[in-house]
Every structure is written in C-alpha cells, then in structure tokens.
VMD Tcl script that draws the C-alpha trace (Angstrom):
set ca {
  {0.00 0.00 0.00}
  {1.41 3.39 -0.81}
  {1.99 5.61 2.32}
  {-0.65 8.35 3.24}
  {-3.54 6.24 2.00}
  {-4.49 4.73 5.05}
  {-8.14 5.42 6.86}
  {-8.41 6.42 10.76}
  {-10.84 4.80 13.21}
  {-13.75 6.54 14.81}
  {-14.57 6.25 18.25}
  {-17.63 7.70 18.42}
  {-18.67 11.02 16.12}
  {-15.10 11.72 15.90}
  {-15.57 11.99 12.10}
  {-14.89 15.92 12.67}
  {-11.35 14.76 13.88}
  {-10.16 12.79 11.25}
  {-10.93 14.89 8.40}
  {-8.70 17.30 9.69}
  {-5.97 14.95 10.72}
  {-5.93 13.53 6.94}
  {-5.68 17.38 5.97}
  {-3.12 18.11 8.25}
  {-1.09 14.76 7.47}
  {-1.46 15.35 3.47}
  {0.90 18.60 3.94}
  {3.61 16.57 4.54}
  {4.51 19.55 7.09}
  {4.39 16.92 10.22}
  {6.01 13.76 8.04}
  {8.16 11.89 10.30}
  {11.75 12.64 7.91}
  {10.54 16.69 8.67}
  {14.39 17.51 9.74}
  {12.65 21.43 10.64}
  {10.07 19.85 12.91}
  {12.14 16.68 14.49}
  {14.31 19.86 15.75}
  {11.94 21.83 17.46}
  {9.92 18.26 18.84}
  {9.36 18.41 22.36}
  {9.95 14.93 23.85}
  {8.09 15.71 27.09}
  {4.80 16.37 25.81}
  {2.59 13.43 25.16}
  {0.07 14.53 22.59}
  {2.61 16.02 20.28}
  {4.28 12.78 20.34}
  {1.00 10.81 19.70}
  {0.63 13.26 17.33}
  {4.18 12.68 15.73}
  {3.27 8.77 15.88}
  {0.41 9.50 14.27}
  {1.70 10.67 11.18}
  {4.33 7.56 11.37}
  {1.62 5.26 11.10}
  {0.03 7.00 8.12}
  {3.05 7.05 6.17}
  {4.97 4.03 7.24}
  {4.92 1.56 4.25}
  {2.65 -1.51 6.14}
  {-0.21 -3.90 4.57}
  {-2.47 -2.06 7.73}
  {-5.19 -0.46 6.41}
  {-6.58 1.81 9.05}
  {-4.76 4.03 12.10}
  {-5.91 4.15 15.41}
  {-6.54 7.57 16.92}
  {-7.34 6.06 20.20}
  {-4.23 7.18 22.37}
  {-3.54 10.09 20.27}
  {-7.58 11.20 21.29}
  {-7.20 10.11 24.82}
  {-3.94 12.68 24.64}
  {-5.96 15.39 23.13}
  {-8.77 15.10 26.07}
  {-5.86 15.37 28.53}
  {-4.82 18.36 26.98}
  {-8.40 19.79 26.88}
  {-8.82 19.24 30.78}
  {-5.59 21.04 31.28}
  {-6.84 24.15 29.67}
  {-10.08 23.84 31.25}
  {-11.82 23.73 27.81}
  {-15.12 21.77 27.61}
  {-16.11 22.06 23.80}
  {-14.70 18.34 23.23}
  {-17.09 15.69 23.83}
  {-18.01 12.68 21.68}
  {-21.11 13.56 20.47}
  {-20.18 16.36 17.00}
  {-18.04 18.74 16.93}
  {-17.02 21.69 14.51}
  {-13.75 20.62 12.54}
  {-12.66 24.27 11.83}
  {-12.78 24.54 16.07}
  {-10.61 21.26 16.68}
  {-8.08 22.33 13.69}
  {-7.76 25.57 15.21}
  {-7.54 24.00 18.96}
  {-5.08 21.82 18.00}
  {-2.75 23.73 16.70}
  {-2.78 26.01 19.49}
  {-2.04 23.35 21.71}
  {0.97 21.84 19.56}
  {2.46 25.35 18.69}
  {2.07 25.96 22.67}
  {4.10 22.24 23.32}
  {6.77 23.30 21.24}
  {7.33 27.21 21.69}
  {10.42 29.27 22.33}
  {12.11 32.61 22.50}
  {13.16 33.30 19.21}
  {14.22 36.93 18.40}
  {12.53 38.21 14.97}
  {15.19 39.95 12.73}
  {13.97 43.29 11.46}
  {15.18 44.13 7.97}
  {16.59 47.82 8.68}
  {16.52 48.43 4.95}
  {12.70 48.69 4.62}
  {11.92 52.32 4.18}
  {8.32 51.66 3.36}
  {6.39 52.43 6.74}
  {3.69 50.19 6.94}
  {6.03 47.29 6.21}
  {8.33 48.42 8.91}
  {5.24 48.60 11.17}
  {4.32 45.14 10.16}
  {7.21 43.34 10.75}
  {7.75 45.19 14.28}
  {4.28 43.96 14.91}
  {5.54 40.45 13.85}
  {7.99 40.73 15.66}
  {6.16 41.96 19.09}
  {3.61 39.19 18.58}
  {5.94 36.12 18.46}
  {9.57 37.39 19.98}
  {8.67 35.48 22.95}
  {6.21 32.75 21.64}
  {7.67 31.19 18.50}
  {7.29 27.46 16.73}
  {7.44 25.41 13.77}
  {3.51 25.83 13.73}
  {3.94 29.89 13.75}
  {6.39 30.14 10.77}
  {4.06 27.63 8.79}
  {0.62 28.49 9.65}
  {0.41 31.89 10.72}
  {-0.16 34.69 8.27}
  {-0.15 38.22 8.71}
  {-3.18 40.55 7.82}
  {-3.66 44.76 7.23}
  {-6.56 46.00 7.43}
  {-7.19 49.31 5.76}
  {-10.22 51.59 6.72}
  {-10.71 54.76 4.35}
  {-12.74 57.69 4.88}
  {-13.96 58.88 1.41}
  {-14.35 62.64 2.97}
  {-10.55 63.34 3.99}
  {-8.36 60.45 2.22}
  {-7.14 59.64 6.37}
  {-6.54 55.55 5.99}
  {-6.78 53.87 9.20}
  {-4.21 50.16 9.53}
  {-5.07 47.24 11.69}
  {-2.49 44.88 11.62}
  {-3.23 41.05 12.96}
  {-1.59 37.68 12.31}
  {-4.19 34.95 11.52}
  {-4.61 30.95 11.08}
  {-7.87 30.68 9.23}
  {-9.29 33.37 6.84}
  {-12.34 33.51 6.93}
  {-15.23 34.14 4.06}
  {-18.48 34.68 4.67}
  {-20.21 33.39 1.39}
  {-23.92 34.63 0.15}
  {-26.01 33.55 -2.88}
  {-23.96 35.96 -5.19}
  {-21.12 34.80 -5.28}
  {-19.56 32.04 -7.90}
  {-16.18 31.66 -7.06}
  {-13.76 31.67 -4.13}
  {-11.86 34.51 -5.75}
  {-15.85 36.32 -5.49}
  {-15.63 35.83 -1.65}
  {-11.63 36.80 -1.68}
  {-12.73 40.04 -3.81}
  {-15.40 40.81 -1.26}
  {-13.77 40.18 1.78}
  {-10.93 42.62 0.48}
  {-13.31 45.52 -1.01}
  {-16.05 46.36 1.17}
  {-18.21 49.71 2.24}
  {-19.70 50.49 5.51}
  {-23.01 51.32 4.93}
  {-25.22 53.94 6.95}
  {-26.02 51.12 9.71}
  {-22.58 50.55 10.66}
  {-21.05 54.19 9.93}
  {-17.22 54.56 10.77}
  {-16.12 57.85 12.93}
  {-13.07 58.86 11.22}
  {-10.00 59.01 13.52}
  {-9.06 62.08 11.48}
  {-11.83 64.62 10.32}
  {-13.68 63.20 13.40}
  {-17.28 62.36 11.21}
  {-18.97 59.50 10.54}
  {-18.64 58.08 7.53}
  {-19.74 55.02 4.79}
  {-16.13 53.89 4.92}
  {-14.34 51.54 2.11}
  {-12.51 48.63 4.27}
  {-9.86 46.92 2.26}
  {-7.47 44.12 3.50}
  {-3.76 43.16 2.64}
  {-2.00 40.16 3.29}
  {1.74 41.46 4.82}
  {3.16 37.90 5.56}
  {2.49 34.39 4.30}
  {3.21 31.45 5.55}
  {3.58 28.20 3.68}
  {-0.09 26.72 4.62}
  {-3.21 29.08 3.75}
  {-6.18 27.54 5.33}
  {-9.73 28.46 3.88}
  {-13.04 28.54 5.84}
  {-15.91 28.95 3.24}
  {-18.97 30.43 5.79}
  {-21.94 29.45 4.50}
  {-25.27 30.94 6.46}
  {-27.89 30.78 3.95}
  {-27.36 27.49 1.45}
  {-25.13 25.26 2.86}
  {-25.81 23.26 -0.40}
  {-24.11 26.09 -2.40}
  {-21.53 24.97 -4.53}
  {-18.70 27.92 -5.12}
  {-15.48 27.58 -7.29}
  {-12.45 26.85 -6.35}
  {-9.03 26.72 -8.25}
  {-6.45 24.31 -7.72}
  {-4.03 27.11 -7.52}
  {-5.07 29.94 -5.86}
  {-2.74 33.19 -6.45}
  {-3.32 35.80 -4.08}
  {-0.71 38.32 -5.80}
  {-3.57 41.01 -6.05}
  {-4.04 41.40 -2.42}
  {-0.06 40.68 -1.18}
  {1.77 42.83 0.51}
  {4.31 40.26 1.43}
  {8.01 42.34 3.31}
  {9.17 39.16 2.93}
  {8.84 39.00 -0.85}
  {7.12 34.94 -1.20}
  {5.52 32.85 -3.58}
  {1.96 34.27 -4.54}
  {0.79 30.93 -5.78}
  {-0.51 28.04 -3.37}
  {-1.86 24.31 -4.52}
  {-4.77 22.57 -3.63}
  {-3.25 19.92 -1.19}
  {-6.93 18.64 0.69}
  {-10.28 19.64 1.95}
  {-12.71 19.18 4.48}
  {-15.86 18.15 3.79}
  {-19.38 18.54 5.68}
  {-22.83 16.80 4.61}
  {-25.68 17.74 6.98}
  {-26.92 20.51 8.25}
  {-25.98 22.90 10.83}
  {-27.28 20.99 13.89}
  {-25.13 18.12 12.60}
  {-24.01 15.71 9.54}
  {-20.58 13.63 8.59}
  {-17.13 15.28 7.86}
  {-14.70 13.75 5.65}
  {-11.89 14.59 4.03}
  {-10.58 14.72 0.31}
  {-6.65 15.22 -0.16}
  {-4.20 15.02 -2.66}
  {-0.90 12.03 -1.68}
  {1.89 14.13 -3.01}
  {3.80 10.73 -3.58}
  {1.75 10.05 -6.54}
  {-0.21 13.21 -6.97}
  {-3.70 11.12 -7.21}
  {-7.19 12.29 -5.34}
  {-8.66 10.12 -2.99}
  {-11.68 10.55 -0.14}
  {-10.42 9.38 3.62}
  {-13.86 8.92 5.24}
  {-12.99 7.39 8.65}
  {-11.48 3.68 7.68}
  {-12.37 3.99 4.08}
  {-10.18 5.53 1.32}
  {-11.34 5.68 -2.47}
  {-10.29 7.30 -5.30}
  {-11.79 10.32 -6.53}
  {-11.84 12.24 -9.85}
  {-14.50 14.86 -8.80}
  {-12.16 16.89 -6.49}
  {-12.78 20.14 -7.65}
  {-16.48 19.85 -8.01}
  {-17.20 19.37 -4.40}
  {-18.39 21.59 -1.80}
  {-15.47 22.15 1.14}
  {-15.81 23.41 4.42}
  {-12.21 23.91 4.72}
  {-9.40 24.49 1.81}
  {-6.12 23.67 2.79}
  {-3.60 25.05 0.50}
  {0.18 24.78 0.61}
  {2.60 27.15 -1.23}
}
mol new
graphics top color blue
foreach p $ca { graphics top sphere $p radius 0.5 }
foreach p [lrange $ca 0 end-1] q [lrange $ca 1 end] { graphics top cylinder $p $q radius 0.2 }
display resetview
C-alpha cells in the first residue's frame, strides 16, 4: 500500500477529527523525515508525540489499512482538561474549532524565544510597522507551527471625505469568508472580503476629520506562511456549490516584506454533509507521492476524480 492512503478509526462522532488529521497529514509539514520539525519536537509532551506517531503510522509503508486515533484522542482530552476547555465531547463537533484547537495546543508544546530579525533596509512604513508587529507578537512565543501556519493581515479603513486611511495589523490561522447567494467563485468571496463599504447602519467615525462616515474597508496580506487555510462560511445554502481553483494566487491582495511565492496548490479539503445541527465530515486530499485524489472517510479511502467539483468546508492550500 502506498503511504498516506491509510483510513483512521472513529470512536464515536469523531468523524470531525479525522478529516482534519488527513488534511493536516497530506501537507507533509508533520512527516516523520521533517528535519525542521524533528528539531523543534518536544519529547516531554505526550500529545505532540501521539501526534508525531500519528503521522508515522500514516506514512509508514505496512499492509495495515486503518490508524488508530485512540491514544492520540485520549492525549488530546488530557490536553483539553488542562486548559479547562469543555467544547470536546463525543457527540459532533465543529472541525474548523478542533483544527484551530489543535494547533494552538501543539504550537504551545513546542514554543520558544526566538528573536525576529527586522530588515533595517525597509523604508516603506507600513512594512516596517508590520514586521515590528511580527515581531512583538511572536519574539517570545515562537514554533514550527507559527512560521508555517500563521499569516499576517492589514486591514485598511478609508474615509472617502478626507483620504485619512486607518491600519489594523493582525496575524491569523484561518481566513475567513463569509459566502452569500452571489457569489460564484472563491476569488468572489476573496474580492469581497478585500473591497467592502460600511453602509449607513454601521457608519465609521473617522480618527481624522472626526465624522462618521460610509467607509471603504480593504485588506492586505503582509506575511504568508507556507499553509493558507480556507473557511468557506456558509449561512444561507449550505448546499451552495462555489469555485475553487487548484491554484489559488493571491498576488492582487499581497503585501508580502518578505517577498514569497503568490501561488498556493490545492493539497486537501474538508468536507461537511448535513446541516448545521449536525451531519458527517470527511476529508478529500491530494498524496503528493503520486499526486492522485482520494476521499479518507474514517477507515475507508477511495479514489476520486471529482475533487474540484465538491463543496469544502475547509481548503487547505500549501505554497
């Protein structure tokens, strides 16, 4: 059997679980021969190491079939109780809140001191601001999950009555697009989340010229990271079906200071059938050892030649 196409077991509604673990596993950022992450691993904690085994399992070359996620949950629980966080139960759970708990909780296992170098030959303001922001965020809370998960955001508010542009500057995991019935494409919900106008219900008051105004908000991305995670926010029609490419370039709204790639591949999705009180999640990644499309639902995995005509939760790109 090749390695990566392996199913996971499900102990009860975990479904949620292992369609981001398959996700997560199909970057290849966690792989077991990772030289970048084996140096930053963190012997002492247990659920990074289950998690670390985890990934073994899934790519070790065996005639095995399906992984067990039962010590690697039981780990994850422990974790949970630690932080006094209750959201985790066995009955479902949102996939886009265990993705972004986990990480947290690996990045935290694994974190250091790490001083952030600041280019002194930027002139350009903003970018200076951004990467001192960068810098104040993580100087003293760094990982291997930071550098290839976290992104950095500007958000531009403009008052149309005295030109005064107000900056927010924030790093981010997940973005985040809310999706109505007119939009078509992802790039529709990318162009909308980047290009939008206050309207008299929600007026700005203008930092500058001091009035309240129907303000144009426009956003920037200032640092990417190698992983650009996608949560498609559908309200209205969860049944909607919106475009998405297999390589997404986001060179229209980059504003990288560190001067990356604009262009990320499809690498896997996360899939939810059901409604909003509950359903199934699955998963549907690409095995970058033979570049084939297959669906890892729980212990089965199938081939699939549908994978852009499906309806994701979750993108999970990969520059």
């Amino acid at each position: 059997m090749l390695s990566g196409n392996k199913g996971l077991t499900n102990h009860g509604n975990t479904c949620y679980m292992n369609s981001i673990l398959q996700c997560l596993s199909h970057l290849l950022i966690f792989h077991p021969n990772n030289n970048k992450l084996m140096n930053d691993f963190n012997n002492n904690n247990n659920l990074f190491k289950e998690w670390l085994n985890l990934n073994n399992s899934l790519w070790r070359n065996t005639r095995s079939h399906v992984v067990s996620t039962k010590e690697f949950i039981i780990e994850f629980i422990n974790e949970l109780n630690k932080n006094n966080i209750s959201f985790f139960s066995f009955d479902q759970n949102d996939s886009e809140e265990f993705l972004h708990t986990l990480l947290d909780f690996l990045h935290k296992s694994i974190k250091k001191n790490c001083k952030v170098k600041l280019n002194n030959k930027i002139k350009d303001k903003l970018i200076m601001e951004c990467s001192k922001k960068w810098e104040n965020s993580f100087s003293n809370d760094y990982s291997y999950i930071i550098d290839r998960f976290y992104s950095q955001m500007i958000t531009s508010t403009n008052c149309p009555e005295c030109n005064y542009c107000s900056n927010t500057i924030d790093p981010f995991l997940i973005l985040q697009l809310e999706i109505n019935n007119n939009m078509n494409t992802l790039n529709d919900a990318i162009e909308k989340y980047n290009d939008c106008k206050l309207d008299s219900s929600n007026l700005w008051t203008c930092d500058s010229c001091h009035n309240k105004v129907n303000a144009n908000i426009g956003i920037k991305f200032s640092k990417t990271s190698d992983v650009m995670i996608i949560q498609l926010k559908k309200y209205k029609n969860l049944n909607q079906f919106i475009e998405y490419p297999e390589i997404l370039d986001i060179s229209n709204y980059s504003y990288d200071y560190n001067n990356r790639g604009t262009k990320y591949n499809l690498i896997g999705m996360c899939i939810h059938s059901g409604d909003l009180n509950g359903g199934h999640y699955y998963a549907i990644c690409k095995n970058l050892l033979d570049d084939k499309w297959r669906m890892y639902n729980d212990t089965s995995v199938s081939y699939i030649d549908n994978h852009l005509q499906q309806k994701p939760y979750l993108l999970f790109y990969k520059r």
